[in-house]
C-alpha positions in Angstrom: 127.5 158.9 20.8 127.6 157.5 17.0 131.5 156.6 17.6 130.7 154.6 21.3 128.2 152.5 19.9 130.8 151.1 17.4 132.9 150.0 20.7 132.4 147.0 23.0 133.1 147.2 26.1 136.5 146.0 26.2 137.4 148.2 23.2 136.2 151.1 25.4 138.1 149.4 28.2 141.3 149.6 26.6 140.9 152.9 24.8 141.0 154.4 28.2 143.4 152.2 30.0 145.9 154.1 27.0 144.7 157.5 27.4 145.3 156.9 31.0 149.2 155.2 30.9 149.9 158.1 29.0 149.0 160.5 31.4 151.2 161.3 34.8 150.3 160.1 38.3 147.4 161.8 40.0 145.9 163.1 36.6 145.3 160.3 34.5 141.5 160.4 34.4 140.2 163.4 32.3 137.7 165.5 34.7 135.1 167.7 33.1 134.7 170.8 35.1 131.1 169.9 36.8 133.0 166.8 38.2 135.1 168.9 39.9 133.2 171.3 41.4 130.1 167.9 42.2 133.3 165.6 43.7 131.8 163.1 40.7 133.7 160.5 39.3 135.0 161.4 35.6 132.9 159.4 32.9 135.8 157.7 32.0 136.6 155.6 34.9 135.2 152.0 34.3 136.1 151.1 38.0 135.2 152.2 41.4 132.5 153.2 40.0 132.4 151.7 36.6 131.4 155.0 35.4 132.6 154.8 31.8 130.3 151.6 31.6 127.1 153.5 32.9 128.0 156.1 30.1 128.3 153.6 27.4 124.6 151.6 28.3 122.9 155.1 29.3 124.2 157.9 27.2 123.9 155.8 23.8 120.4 154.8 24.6 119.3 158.7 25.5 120.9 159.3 22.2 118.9 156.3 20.3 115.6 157.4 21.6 115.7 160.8 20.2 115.5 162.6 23.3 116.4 166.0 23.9 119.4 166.7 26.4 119.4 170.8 26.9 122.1 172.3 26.0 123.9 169.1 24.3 121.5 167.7 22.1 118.3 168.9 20.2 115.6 166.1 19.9 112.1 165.5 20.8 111.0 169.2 22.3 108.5 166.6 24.9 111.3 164.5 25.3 113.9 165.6 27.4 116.7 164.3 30.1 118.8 165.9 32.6 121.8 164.8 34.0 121.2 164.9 38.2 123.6 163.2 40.7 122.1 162.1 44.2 125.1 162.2 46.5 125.2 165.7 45.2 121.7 166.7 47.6 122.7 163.7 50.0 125.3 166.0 51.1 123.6 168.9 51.5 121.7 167.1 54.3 124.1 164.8 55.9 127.6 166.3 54.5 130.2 164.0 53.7 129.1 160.6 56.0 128.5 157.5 54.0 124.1 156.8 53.6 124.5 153.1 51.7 126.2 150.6 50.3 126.4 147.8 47.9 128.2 145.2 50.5 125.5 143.7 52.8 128.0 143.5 55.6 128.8 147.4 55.6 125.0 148.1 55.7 125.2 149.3 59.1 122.8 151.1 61.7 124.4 154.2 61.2 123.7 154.4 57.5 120.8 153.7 58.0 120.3 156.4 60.1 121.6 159.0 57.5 118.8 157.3 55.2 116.3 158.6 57.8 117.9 162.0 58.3 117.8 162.5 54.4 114.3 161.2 53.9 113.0 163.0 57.1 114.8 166.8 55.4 112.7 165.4 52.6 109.5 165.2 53.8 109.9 168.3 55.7 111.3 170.5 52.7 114.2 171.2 55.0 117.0 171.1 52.5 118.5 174.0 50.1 116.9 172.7 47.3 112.9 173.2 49.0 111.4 170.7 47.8 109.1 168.8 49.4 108.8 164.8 49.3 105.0 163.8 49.6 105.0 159.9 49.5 102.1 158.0 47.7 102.0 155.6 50.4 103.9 155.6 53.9 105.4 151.9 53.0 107.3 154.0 50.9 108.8 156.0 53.2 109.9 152.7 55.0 111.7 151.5 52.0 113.4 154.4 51.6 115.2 154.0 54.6 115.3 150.3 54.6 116.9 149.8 51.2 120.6 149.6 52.2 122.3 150.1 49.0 120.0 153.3 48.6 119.0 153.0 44.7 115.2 154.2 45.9 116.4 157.0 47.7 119.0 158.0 44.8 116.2 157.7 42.3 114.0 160.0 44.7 116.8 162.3 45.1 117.3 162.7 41.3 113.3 163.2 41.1 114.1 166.0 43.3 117.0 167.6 41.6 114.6 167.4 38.3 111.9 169.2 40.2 114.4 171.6 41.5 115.5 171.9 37.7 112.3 172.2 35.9 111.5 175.3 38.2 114.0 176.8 36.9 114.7 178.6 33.3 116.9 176.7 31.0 116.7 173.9 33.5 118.9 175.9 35.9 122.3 174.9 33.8 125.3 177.5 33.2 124.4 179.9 30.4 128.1 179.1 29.5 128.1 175.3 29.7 130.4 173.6 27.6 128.0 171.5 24.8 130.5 168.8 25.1 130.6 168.1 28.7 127.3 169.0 30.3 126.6 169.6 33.4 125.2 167.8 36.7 121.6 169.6 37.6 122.0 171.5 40.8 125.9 172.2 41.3 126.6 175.1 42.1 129.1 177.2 39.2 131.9 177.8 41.7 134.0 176.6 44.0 133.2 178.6 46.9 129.0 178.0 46.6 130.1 174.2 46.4 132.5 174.4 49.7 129.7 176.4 52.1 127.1 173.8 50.9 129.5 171.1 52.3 129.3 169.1 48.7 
């Protein structure tokens, strides 16, 4: 984290653009083995998503603030942050279809209704992960659904992976996680879990 805050963005940018030309087609992006078994993009992609770019804001500031990050980094013992991905419980509710998008136009009534199927599982407790959504007020159960590119129902889906994860002792992470790559909160360790959940 020391090292990426010396880089800019386009120094980053370029870094990876070599590590990637040197690599052969269909491999070039280095996956760690959560992204595999999650279908999440590698944290070195800085397009579709910008992934690498999300890194370089987030993970440095985590870092800067002294936090601690189980199993990665020791800081603050009050502090801590896990790393949860919200297509990764989406799925477990609605399988692979599409829930959002950033493009006004594609915002259609059908993603709207897999908003509404994944808030509903939700509220209900009726997904794998059991736990159960109560909203402060009912408005925000409307903007759940309503929100077309989905960022409150992803942050509410992380909430819930964190809930799922602080049940859980050591956070629910491998007991042989690799300290270098971490892991996503919630993904199953093998292949097979991950297939009969439909992630």
């Amino acid at each position: 984290m020391r090292q990426l805050q010396t880089l800019d963005r386009a120094n980053l940018t370029q870094i990876l653009r070599d590590f990637c030309t040197a690599r052969p087609v269909g491999s070039k992006f280095a996956h760690r083995t959560v992204d595999t078994l999650a279908r999440s993009s590698p944290s070195m992609k800085w397009v579709n998503p910008p992934v690498a770019y999300m890194l370089h804001e987030g993970a440095t500031r985590l870092y800067q603030a002294g936090i601690t990050l189980p199993g990665l980094h020791a800081g603050d013992p009050l502090r801590l942050a896990l790393e949860a991905y919200p297509a990764l419980a989406a799925r477990q509710v609605i399988g692979n279809a599409s829930y959002k998008s950033d493009t006004r136009a594609k915002q259609t009534a059908e993603r709207r209704a897999r908003r509404e199927q994944i808030v509903a599982a939700l509220l209900a407790g009726r997904h794998p992960l059991g736990i159960t959504l109560k909203p402060a007020a009912p408005q925000w159960v409307e903007d759940l659904v309503e929100d077309g590119s989905a960022d409150l129902l992803d942050a509410t889906l992380c909430l819930i992976q964190a809930a799922w994860a602080v049940q859980r002792r050591g956070y629910g992470l491998p007991t042989d996680m690799d300290a270098l790559e971490g892991w996503i909160i919630t993904t199953p360790t093998d292949q097979a879990a991950t297939n009969v959940n439909g992630m």
